[in-house]
N, C-alpha and C positions, 0 to 999 in steps of 0.2 A: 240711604244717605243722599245728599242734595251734591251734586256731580255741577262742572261746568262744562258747558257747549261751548267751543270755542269757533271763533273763526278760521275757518278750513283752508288749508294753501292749496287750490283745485288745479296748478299746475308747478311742477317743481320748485320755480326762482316765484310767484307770487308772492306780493310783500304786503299788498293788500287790495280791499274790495270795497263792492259798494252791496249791502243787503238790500235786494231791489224788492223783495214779495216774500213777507211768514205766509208759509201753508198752512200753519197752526195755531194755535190759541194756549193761552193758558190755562191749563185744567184738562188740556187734551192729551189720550194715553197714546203713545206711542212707540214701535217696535224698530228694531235694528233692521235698516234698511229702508225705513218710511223717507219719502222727501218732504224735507220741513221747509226747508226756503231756497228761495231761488239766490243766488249770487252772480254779481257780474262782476268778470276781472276785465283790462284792459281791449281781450279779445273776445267776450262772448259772455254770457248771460247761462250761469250750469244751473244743476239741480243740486242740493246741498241734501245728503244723506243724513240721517241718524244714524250712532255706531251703538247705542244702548237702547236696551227697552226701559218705559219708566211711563211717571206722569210730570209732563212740562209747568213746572212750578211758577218762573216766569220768564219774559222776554225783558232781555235788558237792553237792545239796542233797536232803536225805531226805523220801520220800512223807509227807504230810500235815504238812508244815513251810506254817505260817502265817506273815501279815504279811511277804511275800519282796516287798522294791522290784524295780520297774520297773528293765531292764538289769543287775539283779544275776547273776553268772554261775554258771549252775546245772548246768552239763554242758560237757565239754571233748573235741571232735571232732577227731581226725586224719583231715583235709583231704589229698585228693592221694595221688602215689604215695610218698613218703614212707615209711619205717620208722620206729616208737615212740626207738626207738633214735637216727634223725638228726634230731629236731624239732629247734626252735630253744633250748626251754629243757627243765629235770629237773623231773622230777617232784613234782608239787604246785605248781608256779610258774607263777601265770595269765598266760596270751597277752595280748597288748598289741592283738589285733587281734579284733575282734567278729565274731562267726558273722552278727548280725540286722543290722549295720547298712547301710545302705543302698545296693545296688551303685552306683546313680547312673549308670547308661548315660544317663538324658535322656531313654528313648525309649518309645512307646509297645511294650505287649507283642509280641515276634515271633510270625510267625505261619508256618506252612505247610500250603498246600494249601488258605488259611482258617481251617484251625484254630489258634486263641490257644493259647502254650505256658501252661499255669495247671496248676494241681492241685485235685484234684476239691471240696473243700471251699472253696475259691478260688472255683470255678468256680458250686458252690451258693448261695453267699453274696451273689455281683454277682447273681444272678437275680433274689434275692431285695430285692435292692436297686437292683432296676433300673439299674445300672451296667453299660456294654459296656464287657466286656473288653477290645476291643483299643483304647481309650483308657486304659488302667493300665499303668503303668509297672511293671516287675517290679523285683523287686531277687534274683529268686531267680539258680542258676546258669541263664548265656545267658538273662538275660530273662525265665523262668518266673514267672509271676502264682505268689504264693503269700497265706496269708489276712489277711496285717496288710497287703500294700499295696491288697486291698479294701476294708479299715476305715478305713485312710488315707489312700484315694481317696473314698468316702462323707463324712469328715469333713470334707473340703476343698471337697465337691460344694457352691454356692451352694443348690441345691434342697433338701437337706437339713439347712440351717444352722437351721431350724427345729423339727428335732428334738432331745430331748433326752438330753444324752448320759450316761453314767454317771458318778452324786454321786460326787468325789473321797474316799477313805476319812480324815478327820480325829479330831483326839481328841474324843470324848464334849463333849458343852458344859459348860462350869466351872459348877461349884454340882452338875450332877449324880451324877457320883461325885467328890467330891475327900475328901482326910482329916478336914475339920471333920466331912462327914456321916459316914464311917467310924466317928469317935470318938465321936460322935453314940450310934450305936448299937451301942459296944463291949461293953456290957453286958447285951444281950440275944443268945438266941444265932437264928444267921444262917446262913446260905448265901452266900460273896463267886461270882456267875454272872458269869466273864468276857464281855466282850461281842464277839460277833462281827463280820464288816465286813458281813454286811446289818444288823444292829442299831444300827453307828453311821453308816449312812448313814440310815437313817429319823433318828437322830435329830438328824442333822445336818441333812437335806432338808424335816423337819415342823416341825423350830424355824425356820427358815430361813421358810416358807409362811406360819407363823403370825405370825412379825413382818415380814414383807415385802408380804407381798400383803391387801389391804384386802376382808377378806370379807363380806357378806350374804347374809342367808337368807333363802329362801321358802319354805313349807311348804302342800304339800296333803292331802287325802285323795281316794284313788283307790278307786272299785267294781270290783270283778274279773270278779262275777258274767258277765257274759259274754264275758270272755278267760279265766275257766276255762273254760267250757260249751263253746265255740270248742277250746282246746286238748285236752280230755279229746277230741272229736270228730275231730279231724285226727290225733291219735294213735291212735285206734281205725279210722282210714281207712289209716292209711299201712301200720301194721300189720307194719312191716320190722323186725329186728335190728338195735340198735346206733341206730336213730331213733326218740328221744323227747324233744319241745321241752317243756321246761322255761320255768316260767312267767317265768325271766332271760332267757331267747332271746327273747320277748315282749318286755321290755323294753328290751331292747338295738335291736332292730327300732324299735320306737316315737320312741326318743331320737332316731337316726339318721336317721329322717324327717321328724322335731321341726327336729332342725339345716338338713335343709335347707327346711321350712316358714319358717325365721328366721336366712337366713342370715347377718346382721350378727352374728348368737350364736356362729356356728363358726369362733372366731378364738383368738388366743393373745397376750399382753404380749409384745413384742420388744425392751424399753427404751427405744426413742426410735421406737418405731412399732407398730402393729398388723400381724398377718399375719391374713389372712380365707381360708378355704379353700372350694376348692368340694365334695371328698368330705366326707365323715363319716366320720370314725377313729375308732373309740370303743372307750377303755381300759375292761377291766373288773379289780375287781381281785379275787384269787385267794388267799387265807390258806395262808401252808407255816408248815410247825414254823419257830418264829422271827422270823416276819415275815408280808410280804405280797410280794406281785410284782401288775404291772399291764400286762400283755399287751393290745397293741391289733389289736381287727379293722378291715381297713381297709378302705373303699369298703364301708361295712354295709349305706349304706341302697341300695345295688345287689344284695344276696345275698337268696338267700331265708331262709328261717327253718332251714331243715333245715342249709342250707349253715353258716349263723351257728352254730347248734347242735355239727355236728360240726368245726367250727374252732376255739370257745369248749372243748370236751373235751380237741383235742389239746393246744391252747395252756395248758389248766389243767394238765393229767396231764403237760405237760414241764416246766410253772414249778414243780409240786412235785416234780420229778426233778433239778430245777436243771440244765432241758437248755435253759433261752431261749439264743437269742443276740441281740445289743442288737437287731436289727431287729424283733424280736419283740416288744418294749416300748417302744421308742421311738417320741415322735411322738404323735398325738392330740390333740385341742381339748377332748375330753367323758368325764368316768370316771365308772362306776356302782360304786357299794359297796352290797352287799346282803346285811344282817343279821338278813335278816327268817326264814333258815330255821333259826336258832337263838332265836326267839322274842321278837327285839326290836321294839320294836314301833316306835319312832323315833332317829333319833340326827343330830348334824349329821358329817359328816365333812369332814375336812381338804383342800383341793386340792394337788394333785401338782400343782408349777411343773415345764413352762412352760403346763399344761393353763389353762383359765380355770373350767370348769366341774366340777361334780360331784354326781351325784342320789347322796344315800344313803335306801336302800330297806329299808322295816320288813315286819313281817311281815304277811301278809294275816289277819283277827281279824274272826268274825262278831261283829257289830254293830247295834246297832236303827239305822235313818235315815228321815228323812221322805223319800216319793215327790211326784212332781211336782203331784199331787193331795191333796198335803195328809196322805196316810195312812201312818200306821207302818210300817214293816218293814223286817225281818233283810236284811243282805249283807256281804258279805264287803269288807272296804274294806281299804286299805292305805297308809299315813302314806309321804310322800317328803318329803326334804325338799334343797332346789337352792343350794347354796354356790356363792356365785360372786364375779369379779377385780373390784370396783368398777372397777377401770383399765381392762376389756375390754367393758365389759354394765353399763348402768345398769338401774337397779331395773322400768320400763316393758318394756325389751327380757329381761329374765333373767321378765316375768310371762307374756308373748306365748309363749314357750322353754316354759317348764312349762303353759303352758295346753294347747299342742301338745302336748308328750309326755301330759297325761291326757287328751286328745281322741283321743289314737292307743289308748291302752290301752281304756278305755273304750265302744270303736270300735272291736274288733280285727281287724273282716272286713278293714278296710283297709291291714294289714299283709301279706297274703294278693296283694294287687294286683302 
């Protein structure tokens, strides 16, 4: 029978995509679990699985076609033994019966010999999420785990209801493009720059942060002078290819020790309650053409620096290939913005809900400063300034948090420990 492939919601709240790349063709045979095309949502560019085996009769929706809803039917599979010739309906007349919806056996994934029937990407993704497969229900053929019943065993997980899932794509907020401002500036001449769906999820999710969550700032200055001297030193020791900690890898280390020096601070707004954690997740965020992404390392203040270093590389180098997948970003109490290697010297930044926290980081600037003795002198100092949820960290517990992270920086043999 001729089946519809519909457009897949590759993160819980996705509403819709852009099909950036068919892997396939039509007239090509294909099994449960093949990657057929690629999808970009809001935050990243996935793999879009098959959940039936068949022959891909045709592709209904053309590479790089934006704004495609969720379940819209983008490819049409004859299913079975079946000739084109005996389906059910003629040609160009959509199936009445969905390729992705849910088998509904009830049961967890079969297994034999042990091994969970899943597909390899399936199978990457629960690792990463700590999810065992053989509590996932398949909906593929015979039970097969394929990769939205692990997004939509993750989203139903109680342990992970604290993570956040990806902004719903809505229209732009009114006042900011509508036709008063058009006509506004009909007379000068312009550039109308469509907005993409990471553009209007920032600006949906920063409007949203800035009238919702009640924020406070604190501001210090930090001396680097010996967390440089320290890291020129450990990079001249290590001495290896591909390992060189960056004075962000210092402070990502710092914050994450910070958190659990005050742990009432490593927690998140839940609406009618607080969530306190015991790791340190700490988002850091990453500038692409376009936007930003905020990839979280997790369990930081357990890694050492080297390890935070080349997990912070891969994690940037796929956020700007638009390879995250949401476990990649989701989740975190703590996010560092750091503007300081373009010259800025301070700024406050915005918090990403459901985070509570966020250090934005200037740039390090020799300076005259008085020593403890009273005398002049040059160092190299660095303005941070601590945005925080009034709801989650009153003003006392958000000074304790930042005293800590400049007591670690400050102090950096003891990131080292």
């Amino acid at each position: 029978m001729l089946v519809e492939i519909l457009m897949p919601a590759l993160s819980p709240t996705m509403e819709e995509g852009t099909l950036t790349k068919w892997l396939v063709k039509a007239g090509d045979t294909i099994a449960a679990g093949d990657v057929i095309a690629e999808i970009e949502t809001d935050k990243a560019t996935l793999d879009f699985e098959a959940r039936d085996d068949g022959v891909l009769d045709q592709l209904l929706i053309a590479e790089g076609t934006t704004g495609i809803k969720v379940n819209t039917p983008i490819a049409i599979l004859l299913n079975g033994s079946e000739s084109r010739q005996s389906a059910a309906y003629p040609v160009g007349t959509p199936p009445s019966k969905p390729l992705l919806a849910p088998a509904g056996n009830g049961n967890a994934a079969p297994q034999e010999g042990g091994r969970v029937f899943a597909s390899p990407l399936a199978r990457r993704t629960a690792g990463h999420q700590g999810l065992d497969l053989a509590q996932i229900r398949g909906s593929g053929p015979r039970g097969r785990v394929v990769l939205a019943d692990v997004l939509t065993s993750a989203s139903a997980d109680p342990a992970k209801a604290a993570e956040p899932a990806e902004a719903p794509s809505h229209p732009p907020p009114v006042g900011a493009v509508n036709d008063s401002v058009t006509k506004l500036y009909a007379d000068r001449p312009h550039t109308e720059v469509p907005l993409d769906s990471l553009r209007k999820v920032i600006a949906v999710r920063l409007t949203e942060a800035k009238q919702n969550i009640p924020h406070f700032y604190l501001r210090r200055d930090i001396r680097l002078d010996a967390l440089l001297a320290l890291r020129s030193e450990v990079n001249q020791q290590l001495g290896r290819p591909g390992i060189n900690l960056s004075v962000n890898d210092f402070i990502i280390k710092a914050c994450a020790l910070a958190l659990q020096h005050t742990p009432e601070a490593n927690a998140v707004w839940a609406g009618d309650h607080i969530l306190r954690f015991d790791a340190s997740d700490v988002a850091v965020a990453v500038a692409v053409k376009g936007g930003l992404f905020t990839p979280v390392l997790r369990d930081a203040e357990a890694k050492s620096l080297s390890t935070l270093s080349a997990e912070m590389k891969d994690l940037a180098a796929r956020a700007r290939a638009r390879k995250l997948v949401p476990q990649d970003y989701q989740g975190g109490s703590f996010a560092i913005s750091n503007l300081g290697m373009f010259g800025v010297e301070n700024f406050d930044a915005v918090i990403n809900p459901p985070q509570s926290v966020v250090l934005a980081v200037g740039a390090g600037l020799r300076k005259p400063v008085v020593t403890e003795a009273g005398d002049i002198a040059v160092a190299t100092v660095m303005s941070v300034t601590l945005s925080v949820d009034h709801r989650v960290i009153d003003g006392a517990l958000a000074a304790h948090l930042l005293k800590a992270i400049v007591h670690n920086l400050e102090h950096p043999i003891t990131l080292l420990i």
